[in-house]
N, C-alpha and C positions, 0 to 999 in steps of 0.2 A: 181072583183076588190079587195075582199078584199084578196084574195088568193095573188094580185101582192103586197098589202102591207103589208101580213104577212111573204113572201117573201123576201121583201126589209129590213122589223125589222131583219129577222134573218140573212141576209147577216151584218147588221148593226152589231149584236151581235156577229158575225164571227170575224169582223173585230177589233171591240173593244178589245173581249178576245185574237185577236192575239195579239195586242199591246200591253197588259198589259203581255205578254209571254216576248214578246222580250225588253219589258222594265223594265220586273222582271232579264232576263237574262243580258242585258244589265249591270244593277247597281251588278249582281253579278258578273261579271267577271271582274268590275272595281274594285269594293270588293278585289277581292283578289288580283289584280293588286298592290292595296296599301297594303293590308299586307305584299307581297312579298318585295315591294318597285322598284317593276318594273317600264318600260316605258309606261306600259300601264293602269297606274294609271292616272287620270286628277287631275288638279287641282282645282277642282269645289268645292264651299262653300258647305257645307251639311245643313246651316241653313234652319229651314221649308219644308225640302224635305218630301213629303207625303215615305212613307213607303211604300213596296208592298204590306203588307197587307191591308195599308190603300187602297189602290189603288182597289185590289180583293174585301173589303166589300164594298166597292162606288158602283162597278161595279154591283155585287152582288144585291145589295138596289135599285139600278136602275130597273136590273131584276124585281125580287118582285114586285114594285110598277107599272110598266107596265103591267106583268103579273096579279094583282089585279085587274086593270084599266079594261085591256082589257076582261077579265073575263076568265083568262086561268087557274086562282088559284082562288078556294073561290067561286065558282060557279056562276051559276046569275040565 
């Protein structure tokens, strides 16, 4: 049982770190869209948008503190 839930965590953290790929890639290709002054600029507010890095240390910190929890970091 716990082999299916350690399993399921890491499909979970597959899934996360893809999203923060294509959401890192995502706001960079809009990125440049606006400095070009292309079509493929949005018009989206930039207020309080997390940062990707912000986004990678979230994700990051999550890691960590699971990995602590669980006892895969820091021994038990």
């Amino acid at each position: 049982m716990a082999r299916l839930l350690f399993f399921g965590l890491l499909v979970l953290a597959f899934i996360a770190c893809l999203v923060i790929i294509v959401s890192a890639a995502t706001r960079a290709l809009d990125a440049g869209g606006r400095a070009l002054g292309t079509a493929a600029a949005s018009g989206r507010g930039e207020i309080m948008v997390p940062t990707t890095f912000q986004k990678i240390a979230y994700a990051a910190l999550a890691i960590l503190l699971l990995g602590v929890s669980v006892g895969w970091l820091g021994g038990m």
